[in-house]
N, CA, C and O atoms as CSV, one atom per row, in Angstrom:
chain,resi,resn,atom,element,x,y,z
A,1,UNK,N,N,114.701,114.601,92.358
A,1,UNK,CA,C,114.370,113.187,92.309
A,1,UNK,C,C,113.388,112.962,91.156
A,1,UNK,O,O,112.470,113.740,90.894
A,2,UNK,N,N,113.649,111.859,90.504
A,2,UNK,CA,C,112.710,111.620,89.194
A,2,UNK,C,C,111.108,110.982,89.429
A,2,UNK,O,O,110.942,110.194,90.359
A,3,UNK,N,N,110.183,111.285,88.724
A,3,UNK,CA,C,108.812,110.801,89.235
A,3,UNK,C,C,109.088,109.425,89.737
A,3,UNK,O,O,108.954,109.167,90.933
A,4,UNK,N,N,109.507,108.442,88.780
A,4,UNK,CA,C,109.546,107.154,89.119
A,4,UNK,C,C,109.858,106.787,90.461
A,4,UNK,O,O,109.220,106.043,91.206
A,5,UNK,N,N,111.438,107.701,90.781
A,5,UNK,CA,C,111.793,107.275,92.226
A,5,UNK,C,C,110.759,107.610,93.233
A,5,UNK,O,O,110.506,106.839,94.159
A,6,UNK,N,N,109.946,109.142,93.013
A,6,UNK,CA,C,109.149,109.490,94.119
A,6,UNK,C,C,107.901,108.703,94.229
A,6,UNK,O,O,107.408,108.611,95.353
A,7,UNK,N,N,107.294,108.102,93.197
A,7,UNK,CA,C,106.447,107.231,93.205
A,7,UNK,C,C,106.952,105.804,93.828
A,7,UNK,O,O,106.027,105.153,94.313
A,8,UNK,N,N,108.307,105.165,93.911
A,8,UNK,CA,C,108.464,104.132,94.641
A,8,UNK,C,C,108.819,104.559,95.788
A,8,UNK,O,O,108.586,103.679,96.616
A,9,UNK,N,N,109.365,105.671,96.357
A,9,UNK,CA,C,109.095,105.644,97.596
A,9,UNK,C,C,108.037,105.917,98.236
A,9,UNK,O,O,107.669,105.382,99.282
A,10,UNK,N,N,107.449,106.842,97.581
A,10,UNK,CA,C,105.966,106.522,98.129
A,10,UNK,C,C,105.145,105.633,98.595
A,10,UNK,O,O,104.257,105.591,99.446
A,11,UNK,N,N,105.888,104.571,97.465
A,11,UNK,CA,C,104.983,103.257,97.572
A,11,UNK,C,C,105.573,102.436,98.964
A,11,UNK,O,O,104.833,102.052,99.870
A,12,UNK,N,N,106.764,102.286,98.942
A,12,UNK,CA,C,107.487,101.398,100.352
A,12,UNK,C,C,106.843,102.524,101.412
A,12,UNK,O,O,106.280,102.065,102.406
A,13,UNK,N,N,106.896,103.851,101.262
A,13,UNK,CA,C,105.839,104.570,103.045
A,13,UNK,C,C,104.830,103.913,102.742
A,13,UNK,O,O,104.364,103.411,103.764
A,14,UNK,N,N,103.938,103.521,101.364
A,14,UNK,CA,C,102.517,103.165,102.158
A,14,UNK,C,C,102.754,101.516,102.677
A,14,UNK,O,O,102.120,100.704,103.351
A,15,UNK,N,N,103.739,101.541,102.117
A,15,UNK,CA,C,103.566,99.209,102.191
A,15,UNK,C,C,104.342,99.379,103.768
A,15,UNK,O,O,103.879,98.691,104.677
A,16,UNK,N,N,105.429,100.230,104.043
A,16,UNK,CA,C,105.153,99.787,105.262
A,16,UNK,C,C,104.371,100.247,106.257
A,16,UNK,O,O,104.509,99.731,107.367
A,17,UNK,N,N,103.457,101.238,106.079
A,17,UNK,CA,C,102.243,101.482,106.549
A,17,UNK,C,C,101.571,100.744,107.035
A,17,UNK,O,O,101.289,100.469,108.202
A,18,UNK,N,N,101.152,100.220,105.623
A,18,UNK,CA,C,100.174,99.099,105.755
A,18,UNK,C,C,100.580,97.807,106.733
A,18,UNK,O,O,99.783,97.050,107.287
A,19,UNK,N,N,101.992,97.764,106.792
A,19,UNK,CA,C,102.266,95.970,107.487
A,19,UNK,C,C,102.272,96.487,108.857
A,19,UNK,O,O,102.163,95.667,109.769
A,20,UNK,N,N,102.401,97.934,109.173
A,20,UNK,CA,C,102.804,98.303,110.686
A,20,UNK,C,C,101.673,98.464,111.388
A,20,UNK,O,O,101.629,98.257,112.601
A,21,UNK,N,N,100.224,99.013,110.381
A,21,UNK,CA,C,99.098,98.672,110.271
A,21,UNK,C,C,98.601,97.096,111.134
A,21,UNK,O,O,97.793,96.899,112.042
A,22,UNK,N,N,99.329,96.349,110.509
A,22,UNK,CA,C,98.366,95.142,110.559
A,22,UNK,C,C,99.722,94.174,111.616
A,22,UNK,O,O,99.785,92.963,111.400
A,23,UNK,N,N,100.528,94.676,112.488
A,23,UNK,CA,C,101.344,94.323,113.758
A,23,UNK,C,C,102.232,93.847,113.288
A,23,UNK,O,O,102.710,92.870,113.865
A,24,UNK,N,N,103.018,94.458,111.682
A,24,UNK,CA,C,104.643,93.746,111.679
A,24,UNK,C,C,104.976,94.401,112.626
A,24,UNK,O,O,104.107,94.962,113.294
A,25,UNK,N,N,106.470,94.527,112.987
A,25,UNK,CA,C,107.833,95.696,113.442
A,25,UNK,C,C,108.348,95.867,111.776
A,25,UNK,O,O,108.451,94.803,111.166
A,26,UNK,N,N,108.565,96.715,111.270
A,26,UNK,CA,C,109.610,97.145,110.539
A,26,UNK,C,C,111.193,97.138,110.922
A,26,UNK,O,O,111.544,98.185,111.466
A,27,UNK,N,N,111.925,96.443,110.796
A,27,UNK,CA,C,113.384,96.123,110.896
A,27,UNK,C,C,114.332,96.642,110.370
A,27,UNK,O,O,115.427,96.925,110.856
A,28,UNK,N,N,113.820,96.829,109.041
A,28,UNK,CA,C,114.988,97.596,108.345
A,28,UNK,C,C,114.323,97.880,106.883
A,28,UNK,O,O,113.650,97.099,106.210
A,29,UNK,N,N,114.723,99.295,106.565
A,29,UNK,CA,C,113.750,99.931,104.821
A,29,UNK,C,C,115.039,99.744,104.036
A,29,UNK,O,O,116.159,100.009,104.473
A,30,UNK,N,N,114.805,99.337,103.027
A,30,UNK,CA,C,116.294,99.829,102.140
A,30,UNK,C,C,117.426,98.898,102.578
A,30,UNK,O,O,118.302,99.736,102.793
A,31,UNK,N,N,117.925,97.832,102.823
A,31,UNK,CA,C,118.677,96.989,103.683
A,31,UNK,C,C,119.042,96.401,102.227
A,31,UNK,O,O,118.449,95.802,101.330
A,32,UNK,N,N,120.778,97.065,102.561
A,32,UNK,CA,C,121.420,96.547,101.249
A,32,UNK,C,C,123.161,95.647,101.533
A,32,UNK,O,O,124.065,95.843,102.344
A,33,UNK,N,N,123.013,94.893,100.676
A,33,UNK,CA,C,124.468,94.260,100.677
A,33,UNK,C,C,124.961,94.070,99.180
A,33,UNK,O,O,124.462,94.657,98.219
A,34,UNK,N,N,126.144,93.052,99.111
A,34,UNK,CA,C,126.828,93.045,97.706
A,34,UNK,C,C,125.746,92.335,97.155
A,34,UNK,O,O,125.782,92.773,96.006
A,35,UNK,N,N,124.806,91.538,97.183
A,35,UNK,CA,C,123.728,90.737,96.218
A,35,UNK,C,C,122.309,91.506,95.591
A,35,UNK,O,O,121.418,91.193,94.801
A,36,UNK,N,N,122.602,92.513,96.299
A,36,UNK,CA,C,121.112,93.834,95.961
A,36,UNK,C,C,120.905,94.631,97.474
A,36,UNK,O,O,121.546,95.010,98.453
A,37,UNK,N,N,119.215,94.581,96.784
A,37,UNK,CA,C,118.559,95.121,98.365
A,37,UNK,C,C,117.390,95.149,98.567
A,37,UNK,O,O,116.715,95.402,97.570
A,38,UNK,N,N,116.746,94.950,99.687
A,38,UNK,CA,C,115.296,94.680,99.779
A,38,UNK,C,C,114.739,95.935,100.398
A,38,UNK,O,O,115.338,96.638,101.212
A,39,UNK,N,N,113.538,96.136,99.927
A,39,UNK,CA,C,112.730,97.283,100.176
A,39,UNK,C,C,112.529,97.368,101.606
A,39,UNK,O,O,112.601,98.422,102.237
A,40,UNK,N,N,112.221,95.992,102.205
A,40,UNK,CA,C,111.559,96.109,103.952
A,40,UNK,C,C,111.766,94.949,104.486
A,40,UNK,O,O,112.135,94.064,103.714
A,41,UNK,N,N,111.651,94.723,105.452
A,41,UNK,CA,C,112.327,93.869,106.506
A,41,UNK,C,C,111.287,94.097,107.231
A,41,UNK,O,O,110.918,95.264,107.361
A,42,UNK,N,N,110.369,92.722,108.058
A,42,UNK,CA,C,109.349,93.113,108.823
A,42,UNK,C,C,109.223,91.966,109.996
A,42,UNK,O,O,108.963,91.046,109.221
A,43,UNK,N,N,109.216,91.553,110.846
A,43,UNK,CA,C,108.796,90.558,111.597
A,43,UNK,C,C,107.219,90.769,111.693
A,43,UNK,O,O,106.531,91.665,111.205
A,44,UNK,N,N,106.726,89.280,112.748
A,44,UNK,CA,C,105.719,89.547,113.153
A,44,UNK,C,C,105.515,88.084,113.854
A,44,UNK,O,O,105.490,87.231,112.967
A,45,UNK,N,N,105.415,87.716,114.691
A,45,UNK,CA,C,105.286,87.027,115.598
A,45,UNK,C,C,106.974,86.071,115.007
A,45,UNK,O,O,108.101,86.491,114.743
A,46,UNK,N,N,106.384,84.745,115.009
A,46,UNK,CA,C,107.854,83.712,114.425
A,46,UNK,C,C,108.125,84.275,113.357
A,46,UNK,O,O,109.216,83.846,112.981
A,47,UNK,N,N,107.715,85.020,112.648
A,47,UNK,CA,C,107.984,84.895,111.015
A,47,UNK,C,C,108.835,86.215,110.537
A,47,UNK,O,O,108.296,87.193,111.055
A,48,UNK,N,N,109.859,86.572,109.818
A,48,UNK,CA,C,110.652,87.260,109.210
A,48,UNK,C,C,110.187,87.325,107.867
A,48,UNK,O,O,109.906,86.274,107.290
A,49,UNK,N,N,110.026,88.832,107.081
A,49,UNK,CA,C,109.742,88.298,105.518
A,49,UNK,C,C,111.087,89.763,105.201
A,49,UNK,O,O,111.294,90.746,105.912
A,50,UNK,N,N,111.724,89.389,103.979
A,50,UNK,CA,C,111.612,90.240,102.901
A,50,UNK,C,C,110.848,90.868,102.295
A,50,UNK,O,O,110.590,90.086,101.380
A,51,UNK,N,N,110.143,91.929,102.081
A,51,UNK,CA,C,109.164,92.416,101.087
A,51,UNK,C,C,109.437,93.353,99.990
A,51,UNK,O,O,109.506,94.582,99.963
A,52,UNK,N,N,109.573,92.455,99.104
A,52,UNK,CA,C,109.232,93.801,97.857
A,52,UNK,C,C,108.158,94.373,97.291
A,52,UNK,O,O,107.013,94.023,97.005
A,53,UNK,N,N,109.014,95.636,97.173
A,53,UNK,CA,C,107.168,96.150,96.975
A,53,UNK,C,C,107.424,97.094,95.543
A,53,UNK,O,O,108.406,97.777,95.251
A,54,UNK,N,N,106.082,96.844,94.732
A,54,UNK,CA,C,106.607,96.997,92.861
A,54,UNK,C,C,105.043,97.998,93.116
A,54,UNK,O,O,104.016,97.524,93.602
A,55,UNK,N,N,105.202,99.387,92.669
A,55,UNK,CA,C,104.777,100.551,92.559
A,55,UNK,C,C,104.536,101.220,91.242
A,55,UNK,O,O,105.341,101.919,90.627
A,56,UNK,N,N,103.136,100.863,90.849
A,56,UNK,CA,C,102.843,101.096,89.315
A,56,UNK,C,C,101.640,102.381,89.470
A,56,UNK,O,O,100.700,102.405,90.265
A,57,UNK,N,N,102.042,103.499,88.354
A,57,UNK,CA,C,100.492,104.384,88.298
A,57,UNK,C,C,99.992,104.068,87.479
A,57,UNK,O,O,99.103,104.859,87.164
A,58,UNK,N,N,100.096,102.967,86.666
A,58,UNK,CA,C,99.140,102.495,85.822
A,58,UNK,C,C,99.739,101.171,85.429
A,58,UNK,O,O,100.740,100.743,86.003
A,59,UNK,N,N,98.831,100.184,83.961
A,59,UNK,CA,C,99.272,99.100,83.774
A,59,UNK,C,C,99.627,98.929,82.347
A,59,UNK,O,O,99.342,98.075,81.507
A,60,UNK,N,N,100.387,100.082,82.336
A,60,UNK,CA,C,100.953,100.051,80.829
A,60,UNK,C,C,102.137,99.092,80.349
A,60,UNK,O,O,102.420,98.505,79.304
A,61,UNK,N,N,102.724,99.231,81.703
A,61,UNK,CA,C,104.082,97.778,81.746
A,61,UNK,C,C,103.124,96.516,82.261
A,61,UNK,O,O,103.669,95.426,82.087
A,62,UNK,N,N,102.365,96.483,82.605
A,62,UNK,CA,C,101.803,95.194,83.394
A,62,UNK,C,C,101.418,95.451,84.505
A,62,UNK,O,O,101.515,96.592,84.958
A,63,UNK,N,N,100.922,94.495,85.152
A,63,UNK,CA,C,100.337,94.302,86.657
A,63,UNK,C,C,102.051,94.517,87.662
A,63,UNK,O,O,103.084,93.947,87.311
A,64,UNK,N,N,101.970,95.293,88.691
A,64,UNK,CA,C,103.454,95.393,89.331
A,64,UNK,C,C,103.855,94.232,89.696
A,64,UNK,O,O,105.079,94.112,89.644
A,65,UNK,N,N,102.836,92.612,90.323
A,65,UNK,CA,C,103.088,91.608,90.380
A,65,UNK,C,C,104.324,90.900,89.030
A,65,UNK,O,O,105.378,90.332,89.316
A,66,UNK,N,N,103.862,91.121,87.755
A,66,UNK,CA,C,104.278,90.498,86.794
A,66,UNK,C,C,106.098,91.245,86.493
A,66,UNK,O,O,106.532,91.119,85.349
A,67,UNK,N,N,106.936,91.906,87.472
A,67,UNK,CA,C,107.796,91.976,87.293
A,67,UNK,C,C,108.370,91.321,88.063
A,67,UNK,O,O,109.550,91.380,87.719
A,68,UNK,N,N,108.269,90.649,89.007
A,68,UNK,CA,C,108.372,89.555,89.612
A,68,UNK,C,C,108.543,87.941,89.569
A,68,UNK,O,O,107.838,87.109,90.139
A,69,UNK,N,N,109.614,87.737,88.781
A,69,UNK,CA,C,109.842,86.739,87.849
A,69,UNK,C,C,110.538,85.733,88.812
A,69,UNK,O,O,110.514,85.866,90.035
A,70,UNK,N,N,111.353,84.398,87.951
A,70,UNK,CA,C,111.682,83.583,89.091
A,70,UNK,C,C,112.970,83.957,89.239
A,70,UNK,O,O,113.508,83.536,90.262
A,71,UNK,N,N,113.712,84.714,88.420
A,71,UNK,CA,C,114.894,85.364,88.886
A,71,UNK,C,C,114.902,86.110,90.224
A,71,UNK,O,O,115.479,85.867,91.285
A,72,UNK,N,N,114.035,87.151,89.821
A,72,UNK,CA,C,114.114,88.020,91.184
A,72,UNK,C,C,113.438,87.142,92.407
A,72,UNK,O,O,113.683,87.365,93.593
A,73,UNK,N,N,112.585,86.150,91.954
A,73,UNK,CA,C,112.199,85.578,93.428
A,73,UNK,C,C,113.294,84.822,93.965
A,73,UNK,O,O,113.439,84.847,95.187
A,74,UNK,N,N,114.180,84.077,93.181
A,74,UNK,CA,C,115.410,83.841,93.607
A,74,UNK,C,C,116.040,84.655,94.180
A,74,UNK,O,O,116.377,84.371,95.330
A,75,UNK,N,N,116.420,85.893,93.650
A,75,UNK,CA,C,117.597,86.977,94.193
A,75,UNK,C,C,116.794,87.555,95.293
A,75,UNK,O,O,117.468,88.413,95.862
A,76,UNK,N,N,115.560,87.415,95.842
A,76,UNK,CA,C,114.838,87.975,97.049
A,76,UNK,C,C,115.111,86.656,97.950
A,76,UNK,O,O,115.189,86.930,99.147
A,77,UNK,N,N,115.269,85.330,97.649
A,77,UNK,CA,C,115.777,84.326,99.128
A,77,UNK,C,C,116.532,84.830,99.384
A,77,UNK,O,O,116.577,85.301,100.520
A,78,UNK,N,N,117.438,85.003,98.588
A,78,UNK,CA,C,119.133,84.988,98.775
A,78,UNK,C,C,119.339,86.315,99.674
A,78,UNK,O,O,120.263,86.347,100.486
A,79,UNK,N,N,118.467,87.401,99.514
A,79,UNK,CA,C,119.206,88.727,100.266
A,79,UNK,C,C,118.188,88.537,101.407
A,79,UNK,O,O,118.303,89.341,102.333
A,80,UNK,N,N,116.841,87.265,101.539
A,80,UNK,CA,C,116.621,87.051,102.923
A,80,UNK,C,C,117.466,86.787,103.793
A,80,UNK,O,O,117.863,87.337,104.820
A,81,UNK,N,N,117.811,85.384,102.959
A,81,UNK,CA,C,118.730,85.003,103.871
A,81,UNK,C,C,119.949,85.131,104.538
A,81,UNK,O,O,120.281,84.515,105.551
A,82,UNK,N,N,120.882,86.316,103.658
A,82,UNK,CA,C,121.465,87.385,103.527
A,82,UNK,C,C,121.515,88.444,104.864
A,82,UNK,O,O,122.300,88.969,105.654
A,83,UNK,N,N,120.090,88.350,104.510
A,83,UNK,CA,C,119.786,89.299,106.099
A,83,UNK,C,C,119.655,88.919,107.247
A,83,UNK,O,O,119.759,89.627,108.249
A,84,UNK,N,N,119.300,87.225,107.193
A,84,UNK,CA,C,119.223,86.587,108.554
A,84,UNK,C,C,120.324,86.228,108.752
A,84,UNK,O,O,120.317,85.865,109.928
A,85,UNK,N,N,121.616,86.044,108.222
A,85,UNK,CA,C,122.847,85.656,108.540
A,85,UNK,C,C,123.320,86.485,109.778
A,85,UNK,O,O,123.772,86.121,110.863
A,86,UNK,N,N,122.960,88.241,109.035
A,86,UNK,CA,C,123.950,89.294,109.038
A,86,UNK,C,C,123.227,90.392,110.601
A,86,UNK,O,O,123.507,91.469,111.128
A,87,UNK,N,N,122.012,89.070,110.842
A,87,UNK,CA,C,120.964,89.456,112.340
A,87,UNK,C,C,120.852,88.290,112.610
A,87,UNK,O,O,119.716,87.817,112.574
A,88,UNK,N,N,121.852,87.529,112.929
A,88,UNK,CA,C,121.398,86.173,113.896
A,88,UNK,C,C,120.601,86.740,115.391
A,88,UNK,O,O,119.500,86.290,115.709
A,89,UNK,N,N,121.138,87.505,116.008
A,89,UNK,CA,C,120.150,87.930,117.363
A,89,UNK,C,C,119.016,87.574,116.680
A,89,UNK,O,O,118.669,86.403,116.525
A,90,UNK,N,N,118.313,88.701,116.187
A,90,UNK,CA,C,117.188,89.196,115.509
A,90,UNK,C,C,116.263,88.001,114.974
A,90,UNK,O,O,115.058,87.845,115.173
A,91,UNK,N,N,117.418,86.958,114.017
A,91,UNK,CA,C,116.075,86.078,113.140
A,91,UNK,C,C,116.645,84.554,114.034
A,91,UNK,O,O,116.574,83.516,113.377
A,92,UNK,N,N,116.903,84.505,114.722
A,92,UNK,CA,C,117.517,83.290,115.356
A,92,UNK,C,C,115.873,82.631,115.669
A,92,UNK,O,O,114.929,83.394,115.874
A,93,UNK,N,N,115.735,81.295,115.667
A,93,UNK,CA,C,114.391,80.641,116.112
A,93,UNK,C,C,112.850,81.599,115.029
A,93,UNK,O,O,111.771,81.912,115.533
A,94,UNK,N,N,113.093,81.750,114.136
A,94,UNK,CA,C,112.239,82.697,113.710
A,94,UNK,C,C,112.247,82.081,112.131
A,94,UNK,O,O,113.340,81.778,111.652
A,95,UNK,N,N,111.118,81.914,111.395
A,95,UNK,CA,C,110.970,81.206,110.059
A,95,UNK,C,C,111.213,82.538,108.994
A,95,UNK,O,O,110.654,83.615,109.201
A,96,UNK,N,N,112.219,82.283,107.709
A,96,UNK,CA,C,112.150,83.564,106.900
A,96,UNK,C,C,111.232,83.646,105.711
A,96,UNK,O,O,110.949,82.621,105.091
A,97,UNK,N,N,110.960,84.319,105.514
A,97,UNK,CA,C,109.958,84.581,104.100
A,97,UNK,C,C,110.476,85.343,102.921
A,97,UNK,O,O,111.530,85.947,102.723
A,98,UNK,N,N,109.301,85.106,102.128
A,98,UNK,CA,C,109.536,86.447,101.137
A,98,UNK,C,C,108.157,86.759,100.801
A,98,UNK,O,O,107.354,85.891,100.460
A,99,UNK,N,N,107.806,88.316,100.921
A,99,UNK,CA,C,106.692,88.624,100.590
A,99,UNK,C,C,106.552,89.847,99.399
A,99,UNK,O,O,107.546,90.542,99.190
A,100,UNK,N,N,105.643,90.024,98.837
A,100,UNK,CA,C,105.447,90.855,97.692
A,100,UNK,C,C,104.338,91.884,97.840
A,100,UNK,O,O,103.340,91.488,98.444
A,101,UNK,N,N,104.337,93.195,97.373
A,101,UNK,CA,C,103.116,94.410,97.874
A,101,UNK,C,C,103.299,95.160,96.484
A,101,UNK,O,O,104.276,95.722,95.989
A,102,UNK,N,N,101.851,94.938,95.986
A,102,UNK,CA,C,101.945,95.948,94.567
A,102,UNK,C,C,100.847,97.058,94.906
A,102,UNK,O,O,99.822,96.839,95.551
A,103,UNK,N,N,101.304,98.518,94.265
A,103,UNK,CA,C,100.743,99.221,94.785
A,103,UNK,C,C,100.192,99.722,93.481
A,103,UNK,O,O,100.946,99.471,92.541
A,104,UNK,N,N,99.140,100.329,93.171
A,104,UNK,CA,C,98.692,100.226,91.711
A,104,UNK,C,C,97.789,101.613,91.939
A,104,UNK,O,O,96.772,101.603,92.631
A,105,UNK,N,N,98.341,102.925,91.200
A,105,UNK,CA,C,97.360,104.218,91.240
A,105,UNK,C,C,97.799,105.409,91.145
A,105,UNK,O,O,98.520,105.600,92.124
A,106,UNK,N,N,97.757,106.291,90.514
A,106,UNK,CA,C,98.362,107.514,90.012
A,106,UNK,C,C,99.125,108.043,91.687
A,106,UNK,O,O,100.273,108.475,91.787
A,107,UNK,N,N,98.241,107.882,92.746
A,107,UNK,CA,C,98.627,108.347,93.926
A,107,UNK,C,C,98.892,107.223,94.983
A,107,UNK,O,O,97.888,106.870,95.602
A,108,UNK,N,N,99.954,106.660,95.266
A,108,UNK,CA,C,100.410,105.883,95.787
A,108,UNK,C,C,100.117,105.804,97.304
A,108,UNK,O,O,100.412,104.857,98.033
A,109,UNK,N,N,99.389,107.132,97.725
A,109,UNK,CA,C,99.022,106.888,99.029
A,109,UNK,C,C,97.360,106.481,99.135
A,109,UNK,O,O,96.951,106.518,100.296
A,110,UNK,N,N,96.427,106.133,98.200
A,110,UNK,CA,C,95.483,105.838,97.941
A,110,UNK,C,C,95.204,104.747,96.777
A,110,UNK,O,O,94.148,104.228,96.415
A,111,UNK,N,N,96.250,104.624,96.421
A,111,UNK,CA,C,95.932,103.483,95.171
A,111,UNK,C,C,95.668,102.075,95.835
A,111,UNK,O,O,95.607,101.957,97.059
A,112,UNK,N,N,95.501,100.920,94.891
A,112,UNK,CA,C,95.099,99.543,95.141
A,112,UNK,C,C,96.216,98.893,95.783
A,112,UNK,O,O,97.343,98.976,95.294
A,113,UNK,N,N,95.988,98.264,96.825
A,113,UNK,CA,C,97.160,97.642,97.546
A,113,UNK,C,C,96.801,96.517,97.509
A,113,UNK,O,O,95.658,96.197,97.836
A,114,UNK,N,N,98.107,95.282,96.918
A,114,UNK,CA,C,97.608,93.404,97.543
A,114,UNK,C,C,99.355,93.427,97.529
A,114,UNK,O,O,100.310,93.866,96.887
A,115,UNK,N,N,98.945,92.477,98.932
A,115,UNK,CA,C,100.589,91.772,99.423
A,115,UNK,C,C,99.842,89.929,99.481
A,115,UNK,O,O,98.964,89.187,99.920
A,116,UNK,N,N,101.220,90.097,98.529
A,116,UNK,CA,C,101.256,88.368,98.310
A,116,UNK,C,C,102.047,87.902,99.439
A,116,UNK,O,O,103.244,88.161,99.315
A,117,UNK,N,N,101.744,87.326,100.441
A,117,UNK,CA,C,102.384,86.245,101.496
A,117,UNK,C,C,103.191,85.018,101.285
A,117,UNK,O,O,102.399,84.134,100.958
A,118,UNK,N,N,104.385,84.563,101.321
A,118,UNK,CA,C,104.854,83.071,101.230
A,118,UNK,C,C,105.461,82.800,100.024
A,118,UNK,O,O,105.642,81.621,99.719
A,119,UNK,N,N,105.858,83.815,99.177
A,119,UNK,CA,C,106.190,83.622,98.277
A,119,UNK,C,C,107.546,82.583,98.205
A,119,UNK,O,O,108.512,82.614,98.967
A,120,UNK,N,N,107.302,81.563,96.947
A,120,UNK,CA,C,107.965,80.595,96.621
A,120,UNK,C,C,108.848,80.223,95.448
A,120,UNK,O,O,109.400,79.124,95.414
């Protein structure tokens, strides 16, 4: 496996760490269809999010936020909603989101963590 990949998975164990941490459920890692795929799937009380999560050891490309453009925030509704279609049980009566987790540090299980909420 190439650094890059082991450094993003690293990064989705700590992000969903962190949300399982703080009383999501994790639903589904890696949840893919014909439009892409989203890193995590999380409930937590009413609310459903998408989360992507952008895994940098440094900021030589930018802040991991800043790959996060309005394309991909587009193509992250779409495989929300994607996912709530394809789990009516699951997201039925339940509001969907999209959320964002940049993980920023040579060691991904200790580096800087911020999750953007509500993304629009």
């Amino acid at each position: 496996m190439a650094r890059k990949d082991e450094l993003g998975r690293a990064g989705e164990d700590r992000a969903a760490a962190y949300l399982s941490d703080r009383g999501y459920e994790i639903l589904a890692r890696n949840w893919r269809c014909a439009d892409g795929e989203i890193d995590i799937v999380a409930a937590r009380g009413e609310r459903i999010v998408a989360v992507e999560v952008k895994t940098r050891s440094g900021i030589g490309y930018g802040h991991p936020f800043s790959a996060i453009d309005d394309r991909k925030l587009s193509r992250m509704w779409r495989l929300a909603l994607a996912w709530a279609a394809s789990h009516p049980d699951v997201a039925r009566r339940r509001r969907i989101g999209v959320d964002a987790i940049a993980i920023l540090g040579r060691d991904p299980r200790n580096g800087t963590l911020e999750h953007l909420e509500g993304l629009r």
